[in-house]
C-alpha positions as CSV (number, residue, x, y, z in Angstrom):
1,X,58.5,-6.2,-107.6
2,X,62.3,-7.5,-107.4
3,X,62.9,-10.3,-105.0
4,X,65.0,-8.6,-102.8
5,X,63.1,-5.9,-102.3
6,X,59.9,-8.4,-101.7
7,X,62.0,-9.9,-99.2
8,X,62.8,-6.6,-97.6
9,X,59.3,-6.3,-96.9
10,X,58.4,-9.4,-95.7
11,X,61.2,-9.2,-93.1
12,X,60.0,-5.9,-91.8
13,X,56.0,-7.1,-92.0
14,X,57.3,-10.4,-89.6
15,X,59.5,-7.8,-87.4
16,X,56.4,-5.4,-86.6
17,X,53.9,-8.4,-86.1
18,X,56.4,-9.8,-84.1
19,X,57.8,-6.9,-81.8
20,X,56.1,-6.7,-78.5
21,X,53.2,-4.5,-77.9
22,X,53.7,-4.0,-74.2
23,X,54.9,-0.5,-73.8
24,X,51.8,0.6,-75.9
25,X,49.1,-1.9,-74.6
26,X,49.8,-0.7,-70.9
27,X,50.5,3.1,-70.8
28,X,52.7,4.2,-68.0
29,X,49.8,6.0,-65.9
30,X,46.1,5.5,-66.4
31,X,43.3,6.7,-64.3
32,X,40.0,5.7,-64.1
33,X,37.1,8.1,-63.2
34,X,34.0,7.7,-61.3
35,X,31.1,9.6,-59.3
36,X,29.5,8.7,-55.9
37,X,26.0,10.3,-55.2
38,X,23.5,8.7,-52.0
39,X,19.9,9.5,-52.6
40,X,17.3,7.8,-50.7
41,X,17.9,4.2,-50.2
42,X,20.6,3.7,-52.5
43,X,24.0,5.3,-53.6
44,X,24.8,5.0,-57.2
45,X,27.9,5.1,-58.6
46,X,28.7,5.8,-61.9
47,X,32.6,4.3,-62.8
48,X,34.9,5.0,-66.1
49,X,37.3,2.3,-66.6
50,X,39.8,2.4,-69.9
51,X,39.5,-0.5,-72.2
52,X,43.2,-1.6,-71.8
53,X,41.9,-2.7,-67.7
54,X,39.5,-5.5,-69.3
55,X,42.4,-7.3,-71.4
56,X,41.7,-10.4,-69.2
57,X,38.3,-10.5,-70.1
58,X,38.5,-11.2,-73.8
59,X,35.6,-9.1,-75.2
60,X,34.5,-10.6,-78.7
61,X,36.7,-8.6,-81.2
62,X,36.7,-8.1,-85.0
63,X,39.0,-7.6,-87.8
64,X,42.3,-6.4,-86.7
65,X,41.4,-5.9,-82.8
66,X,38.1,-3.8,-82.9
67,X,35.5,-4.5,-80.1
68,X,32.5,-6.8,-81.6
69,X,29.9,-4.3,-80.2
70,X,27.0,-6.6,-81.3
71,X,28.2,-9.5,-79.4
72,X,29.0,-7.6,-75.8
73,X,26.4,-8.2,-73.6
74,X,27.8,-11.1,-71.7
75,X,31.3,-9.5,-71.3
76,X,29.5,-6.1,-70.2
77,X,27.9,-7.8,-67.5
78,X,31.2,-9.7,-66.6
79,X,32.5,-5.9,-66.7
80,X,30.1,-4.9,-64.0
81,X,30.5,-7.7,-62.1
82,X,34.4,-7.5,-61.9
83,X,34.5,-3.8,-61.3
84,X,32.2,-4.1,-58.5
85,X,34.1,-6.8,-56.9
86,X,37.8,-4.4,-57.2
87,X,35.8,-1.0,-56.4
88,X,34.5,-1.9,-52.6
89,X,31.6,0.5,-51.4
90,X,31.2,0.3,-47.7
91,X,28.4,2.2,-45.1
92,X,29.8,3.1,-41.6
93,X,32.0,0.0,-42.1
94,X,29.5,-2.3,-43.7
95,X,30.3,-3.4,-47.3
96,X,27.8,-2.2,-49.9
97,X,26.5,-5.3,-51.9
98,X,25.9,-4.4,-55.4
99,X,21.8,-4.6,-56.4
100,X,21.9,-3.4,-59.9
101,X,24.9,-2.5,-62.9
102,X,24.4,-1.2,-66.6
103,X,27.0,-0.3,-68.9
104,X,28.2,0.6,-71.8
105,X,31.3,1.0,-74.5
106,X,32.5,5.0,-74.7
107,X,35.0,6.0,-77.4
108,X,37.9,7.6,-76.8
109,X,37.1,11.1,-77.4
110,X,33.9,11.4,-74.8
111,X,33.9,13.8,-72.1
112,X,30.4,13.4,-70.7
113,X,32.1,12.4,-67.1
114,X,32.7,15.9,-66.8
115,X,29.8,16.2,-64.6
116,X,27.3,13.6,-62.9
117,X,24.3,14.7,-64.6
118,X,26.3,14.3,-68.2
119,X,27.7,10.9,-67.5
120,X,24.4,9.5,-65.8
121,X,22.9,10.5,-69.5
122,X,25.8,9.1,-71.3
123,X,25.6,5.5,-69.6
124,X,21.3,5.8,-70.2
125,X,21.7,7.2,-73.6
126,X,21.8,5.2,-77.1
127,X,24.5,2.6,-77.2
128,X,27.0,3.0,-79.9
129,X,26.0,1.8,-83.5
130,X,27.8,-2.3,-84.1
131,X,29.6,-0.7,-87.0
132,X,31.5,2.0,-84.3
133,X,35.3,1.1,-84.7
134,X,36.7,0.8,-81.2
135,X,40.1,-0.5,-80.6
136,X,39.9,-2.6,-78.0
137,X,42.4,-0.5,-75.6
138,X,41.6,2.8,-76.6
139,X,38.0,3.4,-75.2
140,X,36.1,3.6,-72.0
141,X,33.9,0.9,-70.2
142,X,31.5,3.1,-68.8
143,X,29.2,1.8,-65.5
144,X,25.9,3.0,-63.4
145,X,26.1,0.5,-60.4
146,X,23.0,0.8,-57.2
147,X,24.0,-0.4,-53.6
148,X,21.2,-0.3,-51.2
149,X,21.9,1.9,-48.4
150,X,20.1,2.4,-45.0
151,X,20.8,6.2,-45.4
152,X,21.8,9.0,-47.5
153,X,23.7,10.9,-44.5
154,X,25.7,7.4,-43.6
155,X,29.7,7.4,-43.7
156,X,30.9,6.3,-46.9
157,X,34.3,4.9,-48.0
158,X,35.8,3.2,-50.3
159,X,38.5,0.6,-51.2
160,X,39.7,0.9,-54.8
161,X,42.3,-2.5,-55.7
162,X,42.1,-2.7,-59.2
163,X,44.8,-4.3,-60.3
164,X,46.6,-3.7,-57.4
165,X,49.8,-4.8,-59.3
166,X,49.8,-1.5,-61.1
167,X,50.5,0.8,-57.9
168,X,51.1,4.1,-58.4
169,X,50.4,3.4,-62.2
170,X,47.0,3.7,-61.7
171,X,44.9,6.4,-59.8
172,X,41.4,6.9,-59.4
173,X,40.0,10.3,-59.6
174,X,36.4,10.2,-57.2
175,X,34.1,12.7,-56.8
176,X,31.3,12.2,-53.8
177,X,28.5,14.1,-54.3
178,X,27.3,14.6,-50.4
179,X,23.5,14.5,-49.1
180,X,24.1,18.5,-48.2
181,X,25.4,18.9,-52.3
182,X,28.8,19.4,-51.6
183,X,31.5,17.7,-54.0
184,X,34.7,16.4,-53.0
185,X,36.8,15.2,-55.1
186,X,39.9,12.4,-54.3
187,X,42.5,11.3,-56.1
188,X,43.4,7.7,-54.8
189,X,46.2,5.2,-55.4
190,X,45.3,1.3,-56.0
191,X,46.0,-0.8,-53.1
192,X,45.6,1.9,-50.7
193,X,43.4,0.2,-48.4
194,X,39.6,1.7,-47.1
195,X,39.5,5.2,-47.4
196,X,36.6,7.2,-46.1
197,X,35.1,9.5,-48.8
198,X,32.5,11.3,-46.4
199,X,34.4,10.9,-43.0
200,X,33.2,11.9,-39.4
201,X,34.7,14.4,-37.7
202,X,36.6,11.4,-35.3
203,X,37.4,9.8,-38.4
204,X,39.1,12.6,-40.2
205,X,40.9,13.8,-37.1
206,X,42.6,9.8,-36.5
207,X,43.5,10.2,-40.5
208,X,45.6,13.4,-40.0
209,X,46.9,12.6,-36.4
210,X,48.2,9.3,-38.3
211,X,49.5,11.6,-40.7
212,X,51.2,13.8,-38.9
213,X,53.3,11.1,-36.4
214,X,54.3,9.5,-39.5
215,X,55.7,12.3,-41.2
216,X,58.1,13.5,-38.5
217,X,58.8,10.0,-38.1
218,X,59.7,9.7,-42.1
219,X,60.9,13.2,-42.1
220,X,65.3,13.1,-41.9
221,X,65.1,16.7,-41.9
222,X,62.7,17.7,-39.4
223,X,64.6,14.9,-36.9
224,X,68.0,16.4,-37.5
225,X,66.9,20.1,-37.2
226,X,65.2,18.4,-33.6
227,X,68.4,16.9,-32.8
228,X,70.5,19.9,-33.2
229,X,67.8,21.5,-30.3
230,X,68.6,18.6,-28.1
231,X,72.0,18.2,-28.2
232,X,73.2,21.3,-26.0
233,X,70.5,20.3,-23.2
234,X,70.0,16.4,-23.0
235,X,67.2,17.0,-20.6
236,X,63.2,17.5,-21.3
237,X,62.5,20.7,-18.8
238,X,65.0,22.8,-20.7
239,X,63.5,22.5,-23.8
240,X,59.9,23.0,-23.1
241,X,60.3,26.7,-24.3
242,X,62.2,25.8,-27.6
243,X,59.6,22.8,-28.5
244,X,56.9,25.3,-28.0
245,X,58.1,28.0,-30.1
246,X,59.0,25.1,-32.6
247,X,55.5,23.9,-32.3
248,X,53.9,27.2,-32.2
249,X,55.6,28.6,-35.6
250,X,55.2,25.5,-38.0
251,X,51.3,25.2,-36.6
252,X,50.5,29.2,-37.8
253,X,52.4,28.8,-41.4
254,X,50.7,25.1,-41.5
255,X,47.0,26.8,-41.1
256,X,47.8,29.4,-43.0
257,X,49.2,27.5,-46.3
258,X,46.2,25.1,-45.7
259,X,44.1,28.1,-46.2
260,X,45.5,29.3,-49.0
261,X,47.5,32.2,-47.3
262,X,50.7,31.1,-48.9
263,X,52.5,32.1,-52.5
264,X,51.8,29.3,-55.0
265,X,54.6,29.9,-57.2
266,X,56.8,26.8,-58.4
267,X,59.8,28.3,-56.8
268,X,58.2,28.5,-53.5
269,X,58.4,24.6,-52.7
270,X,62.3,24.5,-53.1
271,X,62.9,27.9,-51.8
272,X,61.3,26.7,-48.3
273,X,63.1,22.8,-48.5
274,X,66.6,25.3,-48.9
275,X,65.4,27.2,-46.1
276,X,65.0,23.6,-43.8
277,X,68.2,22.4,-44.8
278,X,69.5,26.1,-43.8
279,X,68.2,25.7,-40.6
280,X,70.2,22.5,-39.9
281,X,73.4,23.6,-40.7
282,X,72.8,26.5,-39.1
283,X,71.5,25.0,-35.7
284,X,74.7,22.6,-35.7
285,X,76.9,25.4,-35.9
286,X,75.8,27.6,-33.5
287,X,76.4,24.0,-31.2
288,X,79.8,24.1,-32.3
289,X,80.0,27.5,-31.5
290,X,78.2,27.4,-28.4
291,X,76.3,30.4,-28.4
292,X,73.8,31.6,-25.7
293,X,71.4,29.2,-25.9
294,X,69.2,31.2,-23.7
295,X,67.8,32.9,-26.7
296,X,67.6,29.7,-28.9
297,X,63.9,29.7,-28.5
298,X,63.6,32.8,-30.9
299,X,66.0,31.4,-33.7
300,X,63.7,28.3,-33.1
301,X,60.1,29.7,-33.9
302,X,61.7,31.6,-37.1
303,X,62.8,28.2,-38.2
304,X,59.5,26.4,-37.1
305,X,57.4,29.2,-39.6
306,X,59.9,27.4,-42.6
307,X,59.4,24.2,-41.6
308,X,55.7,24.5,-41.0
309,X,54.7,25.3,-45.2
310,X,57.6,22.3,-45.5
311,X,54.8,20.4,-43.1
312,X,51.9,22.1,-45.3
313,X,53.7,20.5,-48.9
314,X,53.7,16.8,-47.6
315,X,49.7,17.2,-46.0
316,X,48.9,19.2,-49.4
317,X,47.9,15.6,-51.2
318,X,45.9,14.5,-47.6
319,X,43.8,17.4,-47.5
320,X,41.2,16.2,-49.9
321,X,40.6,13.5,-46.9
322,X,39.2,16.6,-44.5
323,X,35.7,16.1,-45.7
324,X,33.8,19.3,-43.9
325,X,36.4,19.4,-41.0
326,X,39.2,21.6,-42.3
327,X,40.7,23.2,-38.9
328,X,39.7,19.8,-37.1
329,X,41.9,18.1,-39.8
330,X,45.0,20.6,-39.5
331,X,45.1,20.6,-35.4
332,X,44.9,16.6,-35.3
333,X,47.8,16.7,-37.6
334,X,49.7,18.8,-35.9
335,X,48.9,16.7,-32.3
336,X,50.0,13.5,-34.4
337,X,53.5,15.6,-35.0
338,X,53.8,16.4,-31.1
339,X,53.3,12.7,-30.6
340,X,55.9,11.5,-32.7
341,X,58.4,14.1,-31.5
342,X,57.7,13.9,-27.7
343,X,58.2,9.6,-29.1
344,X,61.4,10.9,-30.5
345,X,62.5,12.8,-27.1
346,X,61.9,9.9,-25.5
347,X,64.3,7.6,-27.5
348,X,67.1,10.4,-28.2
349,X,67.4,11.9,-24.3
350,X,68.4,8.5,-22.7
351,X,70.7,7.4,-25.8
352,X,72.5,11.2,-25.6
353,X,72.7,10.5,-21.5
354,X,74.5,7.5,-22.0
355,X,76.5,8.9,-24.9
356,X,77.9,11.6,-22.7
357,X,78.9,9.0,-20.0
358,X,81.7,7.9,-22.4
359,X,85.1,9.8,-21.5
360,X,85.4,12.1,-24.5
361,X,82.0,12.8,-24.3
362,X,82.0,15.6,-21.8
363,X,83.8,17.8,-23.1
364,X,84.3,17.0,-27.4
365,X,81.0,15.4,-27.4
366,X,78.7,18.1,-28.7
367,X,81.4,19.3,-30.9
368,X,81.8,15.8,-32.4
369,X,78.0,15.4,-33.0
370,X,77.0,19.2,-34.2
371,X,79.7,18.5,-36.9
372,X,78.8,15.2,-37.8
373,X,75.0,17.1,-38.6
374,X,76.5,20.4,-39.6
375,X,78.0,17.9,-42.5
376,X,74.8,16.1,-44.0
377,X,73.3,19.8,-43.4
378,X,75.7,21.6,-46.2
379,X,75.2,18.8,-48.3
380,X,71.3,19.1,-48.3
381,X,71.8,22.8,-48.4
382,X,74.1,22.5,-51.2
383,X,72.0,19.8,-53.5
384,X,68.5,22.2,-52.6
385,X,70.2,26.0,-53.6
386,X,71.4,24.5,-57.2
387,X,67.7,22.8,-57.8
388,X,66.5,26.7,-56.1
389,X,69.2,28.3,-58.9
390,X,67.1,26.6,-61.7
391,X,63.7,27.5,-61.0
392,X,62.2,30.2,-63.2
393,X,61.5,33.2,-60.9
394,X,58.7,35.4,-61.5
395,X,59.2,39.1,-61.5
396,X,58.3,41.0,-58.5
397,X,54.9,42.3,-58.3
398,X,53.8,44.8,-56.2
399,X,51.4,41.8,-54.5
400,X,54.5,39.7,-53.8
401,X,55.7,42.5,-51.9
402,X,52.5,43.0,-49.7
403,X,52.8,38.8,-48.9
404,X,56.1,38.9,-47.7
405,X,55.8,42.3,-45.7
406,X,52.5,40.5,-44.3
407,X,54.6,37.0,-43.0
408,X,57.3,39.5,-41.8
409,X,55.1,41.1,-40.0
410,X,52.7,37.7,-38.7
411,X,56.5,36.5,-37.7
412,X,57.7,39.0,-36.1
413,X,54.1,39.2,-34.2
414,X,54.5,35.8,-33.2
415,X,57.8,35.8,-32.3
416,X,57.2,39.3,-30.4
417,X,53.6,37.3,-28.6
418,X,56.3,34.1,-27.7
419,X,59.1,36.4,-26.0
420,X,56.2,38.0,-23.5
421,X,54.8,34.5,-22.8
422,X,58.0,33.0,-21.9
423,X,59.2,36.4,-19.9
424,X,56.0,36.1,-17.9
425,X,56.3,32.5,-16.7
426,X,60.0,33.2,-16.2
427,X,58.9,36.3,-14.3
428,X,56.5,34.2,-11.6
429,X,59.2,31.7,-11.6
430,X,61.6,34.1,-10.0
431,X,58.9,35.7,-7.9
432,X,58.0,32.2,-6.7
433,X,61.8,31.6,-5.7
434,X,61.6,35.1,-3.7
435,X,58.6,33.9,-2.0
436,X,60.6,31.1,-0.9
437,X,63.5,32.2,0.1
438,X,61.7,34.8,1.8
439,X,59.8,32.3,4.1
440,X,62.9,30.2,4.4
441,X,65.1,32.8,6.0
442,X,61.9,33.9,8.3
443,X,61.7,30.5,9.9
444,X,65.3,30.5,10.1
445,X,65.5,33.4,12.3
């Protein structure tokens, strides 16, 4: 071999040894795996983690980074011991305190968590011969841990912070196998905080109130589309009919995603977030135009069916919180975003009263507002239609059809229910007045 070619490789051999492994060591999502099953007095808990997790405990390694698998047990028990402390098991709100652990090295290529009954065998089974190559990121640590527990039908939850530093990096995929047989299956972020994996029905129902007063809270398109209702009236009684339709429409689309009711095509999501920014822009220029707001209530609950399955995207990731209380779930949810818009009414009407006591206000103050929104709203409506444009639509089938004919006709239904509500109440209104005029002018006399 010539010298500079001996050199060549030399400097490429240093370069390689030297470059840093990081990108490779630490992949940019990882997910560890587990099973949750009470029976009797204890709930056992059987836990994947990947290899490349355990770095900090320096497992006994051979040749060029395989695991010594004849020299484990001490860092297997460490294993157990750490992955108990990070994976918190708690019993109607008391912590779980681990009794017994076993475990055991997987290679890469093993499936058996597929099921409970596979993995249970799996961590039980024969160990892996010494001579197995296993690269010490590229495997599983694989875990059966016992807690006591006073009773198989108990609330369970969980708080999973492995290495919390991660985030969304690394998820969690849990499946609780309920006293009754029922699976549920989360996926949870680390450094989420206690979740409940078997809630109560109070439990579940203060998740998705939570959930839904945050979300209108975080949501800048259901607050402006709410703003454009208020503008016009600046007073509460008015809009007691438009709030209702609003409230009434994105609650029956909500439900009705939740059960499965609506399309599950991937242009359905960006069709429906066009549609809410169209309903914006819309409602601010019929403020500029001032048009008869007497019959804004109807344009309202068409808009409130769109935004309801833009409701039923965000609370599509929460659902697998519900536990066995679907409908409970999906009407505290909706009560938690009643709460944060009556919070939002209750902020927005005195700032608008005072807004309209400056001299413009009056009179170019609607006008300069409904603009100001009718802006931001062709943007949105704009930046949504050209992601809408690039989405890969599906050719119509004769079942498409038969989905949209059925909303047209559930909204036109609803809309149709909502008209004869409000025309009754209005109806007894009026009579009422009569009354009273009536017994007015009778007394006069």
């Amino acid at each position: 071999m010539t010298r500079p070619l001996r050199a060549l490789l030399i400097a490429v051999g240093v370069t390689l040894l030297a470059a840093p492994a990081g990108a490779h060591d630490i992949p940019d999502e990882m997910r560890m795996h587990a099973w949750a099953k009470p029976d009797g007095d204890r709930l056992h808990v059987l836990v994947r983690v990947p290899l490349t997790l355990l770095l900090n405990l320096n497992l006994p390694k051979r040749g060029i980074g395989y695991l010594e698998l004849a020299q484990l047990d001490q860092g297997l028990r460490t294993a157990i011991a750490a992955t108990a402390k990070d994976l918190e098991f708690f019993e109607d709100g008391r912590r779980l305190t681990l009794a017994t652990g076993e475990g055991r090295i997987s290679i890469p290529s093993d499936r058996s968590f597929e099921s409970y009954e596979t993995a249970f065998a799996n961590i039980h089974g024969p160990r892996l011969p010494d001579e197995t190559d296993v690269f010490w990121n590229q495997g599983y640590f694989d875990a059966h841990l016992q807690y006591p527990i006073r009773s198989a039908q108990g609330g369970f939850s969980l708080d999973f912070h492995v290495s919390p530093g991660l985030g969304d990096r690394l998820k969690l995929d849990v499946r609780f196998i309920s006293s009754t047989g029922a699976v549920r299956a989360y996926e949870l972020r680390t450094g989420a905080g206690e979740v409940a994996i078997d809630p109560r029905w109070y439990q579940a129902a203060w998740i998705f109130v939570k959930a839904g007063f945050f979300h209108i809270l975080d949501g800048a398109d259901h607050l402006l589309f709410l703003f454009c209702l208020v503008i016009p009236f600046r007073r509460l009684r008015p809009l007691v009919a438009i709030i209702t339709s609003f409230t009434v429409a994105h609650s029956v689309t909500l439900i009705a995603a939740a059960w499965g009711f609506a399309p599950q095509g991937k242009w359905f999501p960006p069709l429906v977030e066009t549609l809410i920014a169209a309903s914006i822009f819309y409602m601010a220029l019929e403020n500029v135009l001032a048009a008869d707001l007497r019959r804004r209530w109807l344009i309202t609950g068409a808009f409130g069916l769109v935004h309801g399955f833009g409701f039923s995207f965000v609370l599509k990731q929460d659902l697998q919180f519900v536990g066995s209380h679907l409908l409970l779930s999906l009407l505290s949810f909706n009560l938690g975003v009643e709460l944060g818009q009556l919070l939002v009414l209750l902020i927005v009407l005195p700032v608008l009263a005072l807004f309209f006591r400056l001299p413009f206000a009056p009179r170019y103050g609607v006008l300069l507002l409904s603009i100001l929104i009718a802006d931001t709203g062709w943007r949105w409506l704009l930046d949504r239609a050209s992601n809408l444009w690039r989405v890969e639509w599906p050719i119509p089938r004769v079942a498409t059809v038969l989905a949209l004919l059925r909303w047209g006709a559930l909204a036109a239904l609803l809309a149709g229910s909502t008209w004869l509500a409000i025309r009754s109440l209005r109806g007894r209104g009026h009579a009422r007045a009569d009354g009273l005029g009536g017994q007015v002018g009778r007394n006069g006399r």
